[in-house]
Structure formats: C-alpha cells, structure tokens
N, C-alpha and C positions, 0 to 999 in steps of 0.2 A: 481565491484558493479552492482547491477541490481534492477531496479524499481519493486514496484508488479505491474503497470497498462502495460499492453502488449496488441497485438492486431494482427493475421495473421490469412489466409484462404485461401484453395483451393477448386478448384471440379477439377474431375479426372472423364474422360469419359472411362470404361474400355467395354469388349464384352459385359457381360453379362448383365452389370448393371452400375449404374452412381454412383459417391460419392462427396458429398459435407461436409468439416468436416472447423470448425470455433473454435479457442482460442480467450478466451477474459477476463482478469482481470483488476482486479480492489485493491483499498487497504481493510487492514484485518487483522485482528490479527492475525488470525491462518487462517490456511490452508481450505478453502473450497470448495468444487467441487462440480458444478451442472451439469446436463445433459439434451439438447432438442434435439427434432429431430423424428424417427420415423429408424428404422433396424438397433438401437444396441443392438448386443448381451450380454451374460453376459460374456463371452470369450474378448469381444474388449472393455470393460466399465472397467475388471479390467486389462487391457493393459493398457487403458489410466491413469489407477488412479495408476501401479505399476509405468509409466515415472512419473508421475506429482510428489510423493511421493519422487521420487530418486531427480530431480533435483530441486523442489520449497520448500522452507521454511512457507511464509505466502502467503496470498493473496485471493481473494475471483476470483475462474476461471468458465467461462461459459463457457461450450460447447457446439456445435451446430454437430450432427453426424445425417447426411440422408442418408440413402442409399435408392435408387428406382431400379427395378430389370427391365429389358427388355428384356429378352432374354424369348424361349419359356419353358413353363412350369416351369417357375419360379413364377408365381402367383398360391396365394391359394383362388377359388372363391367359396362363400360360401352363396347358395340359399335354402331359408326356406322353402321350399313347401309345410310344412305342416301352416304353419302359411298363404300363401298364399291362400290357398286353403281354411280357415278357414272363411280371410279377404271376399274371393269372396261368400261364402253361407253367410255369413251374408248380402253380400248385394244383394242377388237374391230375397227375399222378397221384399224389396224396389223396385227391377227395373219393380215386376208381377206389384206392387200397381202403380207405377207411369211412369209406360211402359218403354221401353228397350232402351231408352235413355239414362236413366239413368247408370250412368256407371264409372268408374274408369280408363283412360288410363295406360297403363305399367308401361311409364316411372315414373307417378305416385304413382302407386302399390311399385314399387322399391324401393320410396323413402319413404317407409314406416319404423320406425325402426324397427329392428331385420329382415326384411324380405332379405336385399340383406348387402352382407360384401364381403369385397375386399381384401385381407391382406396376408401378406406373412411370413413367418420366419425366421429368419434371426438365427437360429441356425441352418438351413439345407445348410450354408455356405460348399463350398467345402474348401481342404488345399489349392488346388490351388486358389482359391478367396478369399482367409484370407489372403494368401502373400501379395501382391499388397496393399489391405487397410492396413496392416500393417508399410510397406514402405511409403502410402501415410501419413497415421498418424505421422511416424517419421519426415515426410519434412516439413510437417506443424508445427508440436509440435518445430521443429529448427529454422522454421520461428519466430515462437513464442517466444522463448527465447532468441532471438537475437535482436528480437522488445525491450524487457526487459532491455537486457545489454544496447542496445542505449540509450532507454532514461534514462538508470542508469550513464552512461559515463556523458551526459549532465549536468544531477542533481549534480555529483561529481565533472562538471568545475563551476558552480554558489559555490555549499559548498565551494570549495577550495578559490574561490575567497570571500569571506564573513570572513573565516578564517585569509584570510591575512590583510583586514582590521580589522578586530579583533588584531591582534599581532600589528599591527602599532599604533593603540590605545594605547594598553598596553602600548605598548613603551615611549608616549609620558606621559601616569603616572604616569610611574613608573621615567620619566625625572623630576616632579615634584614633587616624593615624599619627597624628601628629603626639598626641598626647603618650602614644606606643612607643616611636621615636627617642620620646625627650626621657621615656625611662630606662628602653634600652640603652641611650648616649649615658645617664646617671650609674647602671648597673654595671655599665664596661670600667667608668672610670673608676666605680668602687674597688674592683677588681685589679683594674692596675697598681693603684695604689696599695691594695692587698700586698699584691706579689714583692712590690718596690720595697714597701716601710718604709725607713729611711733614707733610704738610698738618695743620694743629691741627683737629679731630676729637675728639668726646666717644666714648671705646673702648664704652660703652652704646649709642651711636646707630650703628657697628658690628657690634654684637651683632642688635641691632631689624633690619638692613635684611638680614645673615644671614639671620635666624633666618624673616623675613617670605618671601622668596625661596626659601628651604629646604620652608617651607609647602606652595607651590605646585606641586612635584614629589612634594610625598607623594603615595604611594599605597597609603595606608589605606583610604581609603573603596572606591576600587577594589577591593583586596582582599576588603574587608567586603562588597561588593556580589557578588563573584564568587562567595566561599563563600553568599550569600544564595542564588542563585540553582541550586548546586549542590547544596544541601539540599533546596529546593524540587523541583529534578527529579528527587531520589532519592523523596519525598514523593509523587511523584505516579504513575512507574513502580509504586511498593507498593499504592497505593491500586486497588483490588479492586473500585470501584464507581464506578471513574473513565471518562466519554466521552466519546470522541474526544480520545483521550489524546496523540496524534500531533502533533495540530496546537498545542497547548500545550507538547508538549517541543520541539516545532521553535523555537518563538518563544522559550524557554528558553534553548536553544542558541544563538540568535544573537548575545541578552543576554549571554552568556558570551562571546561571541567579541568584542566589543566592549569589553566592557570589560578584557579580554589585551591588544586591543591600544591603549588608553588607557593600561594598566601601560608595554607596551614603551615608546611614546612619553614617558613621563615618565622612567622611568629609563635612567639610562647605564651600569649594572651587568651585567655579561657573565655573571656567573652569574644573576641576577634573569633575562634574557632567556634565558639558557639554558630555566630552568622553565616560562619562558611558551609556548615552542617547545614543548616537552611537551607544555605542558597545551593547546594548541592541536591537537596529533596528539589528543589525547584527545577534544577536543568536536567532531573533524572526524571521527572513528569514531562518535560516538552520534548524530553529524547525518546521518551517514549511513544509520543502522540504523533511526531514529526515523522516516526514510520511508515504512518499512514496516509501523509503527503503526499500529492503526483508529484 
C-alpha cells in the first residue's frame, strides 16, 4: 500500500555544475505534475514524467529541478549594446543641460531590463552530464517512493486496526440478533392481541402475522452484508499487487456506512444502536485515512 503524500530531496555537487532536484505530493484524484526550478530540459521533464507515469496512479507531485553550471564557458552572457548605447544618448542631453554630473553608474545601467541577461541552456547538456542527473533523478525519485510506502504501511496498521473493531462490533450484533428477533416476534404479537381482544381469531393466524412483521426488521442480511464488506476491505488493504486501492476502499466504506444505517433504522434496541455508533466512529476513521490511498 502507499500514500499519495511523500516527501524526499537531494543536491548533488558534480564538476561542472550543481544539482538540486526535490519530490513532493500531496492527495488528488488523478495524477498531476508540476514543475519549478530553473535548467530543465525538455529531454529530463519527460524522464521525469516517463518514471512518474510507470510508478504513480494518483496524486498531485511538485517538483523542484535546479541546475546551476560552474564550470567555464558554460554560461551564456547576453549584453545589449545596442539598447545601451541608446540608454546613454538619451541622457547625454541631460548631463550638457545639468552638467556632467549627471549620470548613471554601470552597475545601474545593467540593472536596467533587456540591457544585461545571464542564462544558460540546459539543452547543450553533454551524454556525459545527462548520465549522472539521471542517476541522481532515479535516487531521489527511490527516496520518494519509499517515503510513500512508509507512510502507506502506517496508514494500513490504523485501517487494519479500525477493521478489527469493526468485526468485534459485528460480533456482538449479530450475538443479539436473534435475541432482537424473538422480542420483536413477542412485542408484535402483544399488540395484535391488543387491537383483537376478544375477537375469535385462529392463535396460528396470530403467530403468521408476528412472525411475518418480525421478518421485516431483521437485520441479518444487513449484518451479513456489513461483515461482507468488512472482510473485503481487509482483503484488499493486504493485497500487495492491488491499484488504486483508494478508490475501491472509499466505495467500501460508504457500503458500510449504509448499511449502519439500514441497521439503526430497523432496530429499536439501545444497545444494537449503541454498536452501530461505534462502528460508525470506526468507518469514519478509515474514510478518512483511505483518502490518502494511491
């Protein structure tokens, strides 16, 4: 099982240049990938998006890819001279009228837009310098998905445990269903006989309209369908080769909460609703948790 929120990061000091590359999700219906930073290629964006693809399902992932080059003639430095040269006659008028004081320092002039740009390409990567950030990519992206399994192992010892109070619930309902039964079948027939009094009446045709009415607040099947489905979600958090496990425990869970409250509405037993209330806190923890499911 694995979470979509994960979290790993390196830098990687190589000859030529530095790298620094950061995974980071969060939960998401479907699969999305963003990108910051500053020297990705279109060559290393769809590396990262062929892994991401192969091993994520859902999840919303940032990533952070910087490269900075330091080696020489690996910058591309880019001075406007014609726009400088423009900047300085325009203001040679100004310096005749208000004397030669007047004036603009370098570092000034530089910081002018479009006049100085710094920048480099990061498609004029060698094979030999795509190796290494490729390797380094894969160490992180392992990191990353291992961050995932963890807190997805975590998340599937809370479910697992919520489950088993869930089945122990059960257990004790279904210890009282019969006993629920045999008073609702007594309380109907009290009532018939209420209404009848006297009245001549076959005590059989009494029994039948009990016993038919008594029927219809069972909640066996309800039962039987709740631990159905509570076995199933146990079944599927274990299963090790299951995808997109998330979206099938969600729909799990709702199954479950529906048919809690089919139970409550049929029965008028205070301890029967007691357990429902439970087992309701219960599937409202793993519906919670199951969010964060890929």
């Amino acid at each position: 099982m694995k979470s979509m929120t994960g979290f790993a990061q390196g830098r990687f000091p190589f000859r030529d240049f530095s790298l620094f590359i950061s995974f980071k999700s969060y939960n998401n219906r479907y699969l999305e990938i963003n990108f910051k930073g500053s020297g990705l290629s279109a060559a290393i964006e769809k590396t990262i998006r062929d892994m991401m693809k192969e091993k994520l399902q859902r999840g919303k992932v940032e990533i952070v890819f910087d490269l900075f080059r330091n080696g020489p003639g690996q910058w591309d430095i880019q001075l406007n001279l014609p726009l400088l040269e423009e900047v300085m006659k325009r203001l040679a008028p100004l310096q005749e009228k208000y004397g030669r004081g007047l004036g603009l320092p370098l570092d000034s002039l530089l910081k002018l837009p479009m006049v100085f740009r710094l920048d480099h390409d990061p498609e004029r990567l060698s094979p030999r310098d795509q190796a290494p950030i490729r390797k380094a990519l894969a160490r992180v992206f392992a990191a990353f998905l291992e961050s995932r399994s963890q807190e997805g192992r975590c998340i599937q010892r809370d479910l697992l445990a919520s489950i088993a109070a869930i089945d122990t619930l059960i257990q004790g309902i279904h210890a009282r269903e019969k006993e629920f039964e045999r008073d609702v079948f007594r309380n109907y027939r009290k009532k018939i006989q209420k209404f009848l009094k006297d009245l001549p009446i076959d005590e059989k045709r009494i029994v039948q309209e009990a016993a038919i009415s008594a029927d219809k607040t069972s909640i066996a099947e309800e039962i039987n369908r709740l631990r159905t489905h509570s076995q199933r979600l146990k079944r599927l958090l274990r299963d090790k080769s299951g995808v997109s496990q998330g979206r099938e425990a969600d729909f799990l869970t709702q199954e479950m909460q529906r048919e809690t409250h089919t139970i409550a509405a049929k029965t008028g037993s205070m301890d029967i609703h007691q357990q429902i209330l439970l087992i309701r806190r219960e599937i409202e923890k793993i519906r919670q948790q199951v969010q964060n499911i890929e």
